[in-house]
C-alpha positions as CSV (number, residue, x, y, z in Angstrom):
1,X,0.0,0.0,0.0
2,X,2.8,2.4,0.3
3,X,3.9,5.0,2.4
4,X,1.2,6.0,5.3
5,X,-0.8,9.1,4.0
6,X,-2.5,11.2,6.5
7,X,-5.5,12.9,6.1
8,X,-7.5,16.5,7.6
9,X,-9.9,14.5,9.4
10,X,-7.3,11.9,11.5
11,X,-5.5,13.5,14.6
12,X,-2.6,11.7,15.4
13,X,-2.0,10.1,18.9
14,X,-1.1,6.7,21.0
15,X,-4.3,6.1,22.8
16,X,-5.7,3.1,22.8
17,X,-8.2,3.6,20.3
18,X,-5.8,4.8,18.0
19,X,-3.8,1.2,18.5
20,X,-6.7,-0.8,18.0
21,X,-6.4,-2.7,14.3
22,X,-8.4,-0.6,11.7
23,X,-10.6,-3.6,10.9
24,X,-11.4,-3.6,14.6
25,X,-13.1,-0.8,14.7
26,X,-14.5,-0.8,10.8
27,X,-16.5,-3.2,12.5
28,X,-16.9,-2.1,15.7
29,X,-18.5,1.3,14.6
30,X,-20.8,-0.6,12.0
31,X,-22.0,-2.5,14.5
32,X,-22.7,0.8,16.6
33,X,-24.3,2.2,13.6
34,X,-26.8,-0.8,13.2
35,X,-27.6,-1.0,16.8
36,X,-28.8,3.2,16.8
37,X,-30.9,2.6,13.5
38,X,-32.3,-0.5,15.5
39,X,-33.0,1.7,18.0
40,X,-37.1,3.0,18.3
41,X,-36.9,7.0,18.0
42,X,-39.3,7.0,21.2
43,X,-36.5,5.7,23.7
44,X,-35.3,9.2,24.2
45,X,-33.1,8.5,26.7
46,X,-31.6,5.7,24.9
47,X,-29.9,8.1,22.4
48,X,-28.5,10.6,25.5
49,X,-26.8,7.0,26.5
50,X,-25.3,6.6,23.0
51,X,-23.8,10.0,23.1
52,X,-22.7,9.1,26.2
53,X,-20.4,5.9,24.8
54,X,-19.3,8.0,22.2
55,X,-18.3,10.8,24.5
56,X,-16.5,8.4,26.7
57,X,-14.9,6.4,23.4
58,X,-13.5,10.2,22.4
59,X,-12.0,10.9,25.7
60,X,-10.0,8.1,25.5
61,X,-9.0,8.8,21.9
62,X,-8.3,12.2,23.5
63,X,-10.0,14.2,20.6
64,X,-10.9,17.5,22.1
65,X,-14.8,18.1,21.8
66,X,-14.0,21.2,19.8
67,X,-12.0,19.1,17.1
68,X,-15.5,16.4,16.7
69,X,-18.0,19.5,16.9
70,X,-16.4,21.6,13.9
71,X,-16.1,18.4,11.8
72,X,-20.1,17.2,13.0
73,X,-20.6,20.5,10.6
74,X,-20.9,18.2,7.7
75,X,-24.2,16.7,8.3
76,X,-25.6,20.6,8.4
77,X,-27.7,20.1,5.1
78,X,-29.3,17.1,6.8
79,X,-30.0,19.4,9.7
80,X,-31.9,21.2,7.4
81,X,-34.4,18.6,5.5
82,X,-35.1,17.4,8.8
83,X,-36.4,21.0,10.2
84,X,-38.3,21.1,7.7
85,X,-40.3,18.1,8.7
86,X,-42.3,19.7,11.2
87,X,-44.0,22.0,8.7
88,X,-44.3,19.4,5.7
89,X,-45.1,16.2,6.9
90,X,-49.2,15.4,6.9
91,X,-50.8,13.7,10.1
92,X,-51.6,14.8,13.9
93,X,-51.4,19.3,14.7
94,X,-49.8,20.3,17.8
95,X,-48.1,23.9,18.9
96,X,-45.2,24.8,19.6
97,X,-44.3,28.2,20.8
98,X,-47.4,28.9,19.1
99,X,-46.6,27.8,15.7
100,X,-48.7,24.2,14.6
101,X,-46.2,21.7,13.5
102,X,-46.9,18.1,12.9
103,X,-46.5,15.3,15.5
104,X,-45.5,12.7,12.9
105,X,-42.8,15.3,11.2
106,X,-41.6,16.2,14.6
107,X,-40.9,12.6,15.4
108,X,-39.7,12.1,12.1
109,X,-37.1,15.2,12.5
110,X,-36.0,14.0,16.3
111,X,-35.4,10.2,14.0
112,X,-33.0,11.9,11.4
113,X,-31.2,14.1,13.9
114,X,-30.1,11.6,16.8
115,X,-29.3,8.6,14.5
116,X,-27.5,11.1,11.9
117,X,-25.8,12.6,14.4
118,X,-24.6,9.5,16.5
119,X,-23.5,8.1,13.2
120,X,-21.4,10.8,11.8
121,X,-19.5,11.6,15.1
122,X,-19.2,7.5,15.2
123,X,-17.4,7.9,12.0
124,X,-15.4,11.0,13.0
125,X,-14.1,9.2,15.8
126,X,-13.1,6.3,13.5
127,X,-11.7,8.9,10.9
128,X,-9.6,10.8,13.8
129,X,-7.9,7.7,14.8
130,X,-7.6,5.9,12.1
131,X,-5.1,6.7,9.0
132,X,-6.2,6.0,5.4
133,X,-3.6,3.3,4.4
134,X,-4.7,1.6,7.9
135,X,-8.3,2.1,7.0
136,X,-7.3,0.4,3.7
137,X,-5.7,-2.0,4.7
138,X,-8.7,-3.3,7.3
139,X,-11.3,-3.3,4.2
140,X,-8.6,-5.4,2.9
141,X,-8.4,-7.4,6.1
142,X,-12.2,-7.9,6.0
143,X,-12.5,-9.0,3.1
144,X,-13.9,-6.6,1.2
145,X,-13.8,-6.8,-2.8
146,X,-10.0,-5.8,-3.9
147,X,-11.4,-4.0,-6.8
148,X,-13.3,-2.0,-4.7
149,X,-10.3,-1.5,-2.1
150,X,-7.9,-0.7,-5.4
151,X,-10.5,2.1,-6.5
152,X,-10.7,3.8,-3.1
153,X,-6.8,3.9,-2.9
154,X,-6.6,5.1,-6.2
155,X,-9.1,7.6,-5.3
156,X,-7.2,8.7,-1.7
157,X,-3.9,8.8,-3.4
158,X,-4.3,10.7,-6.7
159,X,-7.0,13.1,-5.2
160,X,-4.4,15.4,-3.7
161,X,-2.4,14.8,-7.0
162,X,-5.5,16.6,-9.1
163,X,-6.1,19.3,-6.9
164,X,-2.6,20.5,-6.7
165,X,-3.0,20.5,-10.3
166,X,-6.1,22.4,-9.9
167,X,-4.1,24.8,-7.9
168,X,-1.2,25.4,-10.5
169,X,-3.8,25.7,-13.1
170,X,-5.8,28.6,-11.2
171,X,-2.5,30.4,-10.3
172,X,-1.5,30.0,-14.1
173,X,-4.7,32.1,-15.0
174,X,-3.9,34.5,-12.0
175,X,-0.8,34.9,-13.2
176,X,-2.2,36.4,-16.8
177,X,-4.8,38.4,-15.4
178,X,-7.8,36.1,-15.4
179,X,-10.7,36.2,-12.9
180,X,-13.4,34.6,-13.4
181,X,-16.4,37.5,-12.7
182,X,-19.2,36.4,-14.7
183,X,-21.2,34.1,-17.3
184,X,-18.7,35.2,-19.7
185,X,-15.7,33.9,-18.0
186,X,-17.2,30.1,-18.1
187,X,-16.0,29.3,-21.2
188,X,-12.3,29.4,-19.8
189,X,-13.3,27.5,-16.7
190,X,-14.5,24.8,-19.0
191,X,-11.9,24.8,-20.8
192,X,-9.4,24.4,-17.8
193,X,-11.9,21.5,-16.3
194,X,-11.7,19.9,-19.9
195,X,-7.8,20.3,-19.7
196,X,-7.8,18.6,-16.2
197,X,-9.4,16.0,-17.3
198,X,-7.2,15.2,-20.3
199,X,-4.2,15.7,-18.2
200,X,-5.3,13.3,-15.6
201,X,-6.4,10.7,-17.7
202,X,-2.9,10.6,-19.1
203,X,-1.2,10.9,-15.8
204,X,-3.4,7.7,-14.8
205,X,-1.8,6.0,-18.7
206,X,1.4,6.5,-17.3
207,X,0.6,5.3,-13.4
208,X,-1.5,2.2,-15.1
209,X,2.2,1.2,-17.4
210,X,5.1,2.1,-14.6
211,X,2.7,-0.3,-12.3
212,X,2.5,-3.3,-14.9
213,X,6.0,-2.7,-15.8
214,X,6.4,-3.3,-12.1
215,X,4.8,-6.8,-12.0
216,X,1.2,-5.5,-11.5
217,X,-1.0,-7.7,-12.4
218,X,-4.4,-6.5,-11.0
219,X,-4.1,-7.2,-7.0
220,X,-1.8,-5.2,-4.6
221,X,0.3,-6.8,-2.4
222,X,-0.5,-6.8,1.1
223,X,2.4,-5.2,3.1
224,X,1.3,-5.0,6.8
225,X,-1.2,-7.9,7.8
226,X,-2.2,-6.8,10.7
227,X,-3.8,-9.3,13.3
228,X,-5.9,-8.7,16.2
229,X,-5.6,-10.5,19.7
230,X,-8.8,-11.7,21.4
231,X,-8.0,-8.7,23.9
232,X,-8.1,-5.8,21.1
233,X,-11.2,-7.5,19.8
234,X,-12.9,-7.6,23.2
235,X,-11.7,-3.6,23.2
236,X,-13.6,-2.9,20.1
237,X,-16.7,-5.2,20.9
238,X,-17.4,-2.8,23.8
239,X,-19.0,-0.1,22.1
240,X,-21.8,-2.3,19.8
241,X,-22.2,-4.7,22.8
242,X,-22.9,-1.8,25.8
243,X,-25.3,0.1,22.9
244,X,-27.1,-3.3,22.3
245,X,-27.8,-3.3,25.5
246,X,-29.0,0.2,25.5
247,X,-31.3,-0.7,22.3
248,X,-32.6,-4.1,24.1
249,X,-34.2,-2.0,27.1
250,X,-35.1,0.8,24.7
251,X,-37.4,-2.0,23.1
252,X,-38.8,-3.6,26.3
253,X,-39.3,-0.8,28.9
């Protein structure tokens, strides 16, 4: 897989969750995930607990609640559809504040909210402690299709490769006096995206022949295979196993 490649998200550090084997949690946090869909939206308290785990899980990653909050910004346009719930969704008036809103929407906005939420901070957690070639590596570990795992490295690695070419192709039009101000301007910007995309089609040619002249022959090798003890497992099962729990009395009481 290469060199390790960091990325914005991950936070580097040598707590425990960070040591755990990235297949470990892949599959600890999936099973998290399942567990809070499980879960039925009217076991408020249920979801407080969930936040809870994941709380405690981040304190012992040591990832500063300001550092999870500003990345939990992502799932804002989700914030939005499910606001608008309330006021869309047909069935059962009741007021609030003195505005009618719908029961059903309202339930159906608290539903979006505290799953969404628990699951992107689960998977900001995962992202924070866990590098890409590690994360790669465990999809590889679990099985996981190799053409699939192949793509996403692909994807990780030549990402940053296109957008510094992005960025020497916007300082190229800088340099010659270009801004883009209006409609009229778009017929440069498409001719820059249509450049970027020739360029990086060839610049994948060229990767594609260096690789097979390299002995690639469609699967990459496997550098690091990482194993897990019974005790790192155990360490990883704790979060799905303590919210089943949680989800098991949400359903009974």
């Amino acid at each position: 897989m290469g060199a390790g490649h960091a990325h914005k998200l991950y936070r580097h550090g040598h707590s425990p969750v960070h040591t755990l084997p990235a297949h470990c949690k892949l599959l600890a946090v999936l099973g998290f995930v399942l567990v809070v869909v499980s879960t039925p939206r009217e076991a408020v308290w249920a979801f407080g607990l969930y936040a809870v785990l994941l709380g405690t899980v981040a304190a012992v990653a040591r990832i500063p609640a300001g550092f999870l909050l500003k990345r939990l910004l992502i799932e804002i346009p989700f914030v939005a559809f499910a606001l608008l719930m309330p006021f869309v969704v047909p069935g059962e008036q009741t007021a609030v504040l003195g505005i009618s809103l719908s029961v059903p929407g309202l339930w159906g906005a608290w539903n979006i909210l505290a799953k969404g939420t628990l699951g992107v901070a689960a998977s900001v957690i995962l992202a924070s402690t866990t590098e890409l070639r590690s994360l790669l590596l465990g999809l590889q570990r679990l099985r996981l299709p190799s053409l699939l795992v192949q793509i996403a490295s692909f994807m990780i690695r030549y990402g940053d490769v296109i957008a510094d070419e992005m960025r020497r192709m916007s300082i190229a039009r800088r340099s010659r006096g270009f801004e883009a101000r209006g409609v009229r301007h778009w017929g440069v910007l498409a001719k820059s995206a249509g450049a970027l995309f020739i360029r990086s089609y060839e610049r994948g040619e060229r990767v594609h022949l260096a690789m097979v002249s390299r002995g690639y022959t469609g699967t990459m090798p496997v550098l690091d295979d990482v194993r897990a003890t019974r005790a790192q497992w155990s360490y990883a099962a704790a979060l799905p196993v303590t919210a089943l729990a949680v989800c098991l009395l949400g359903w009974t009481l």
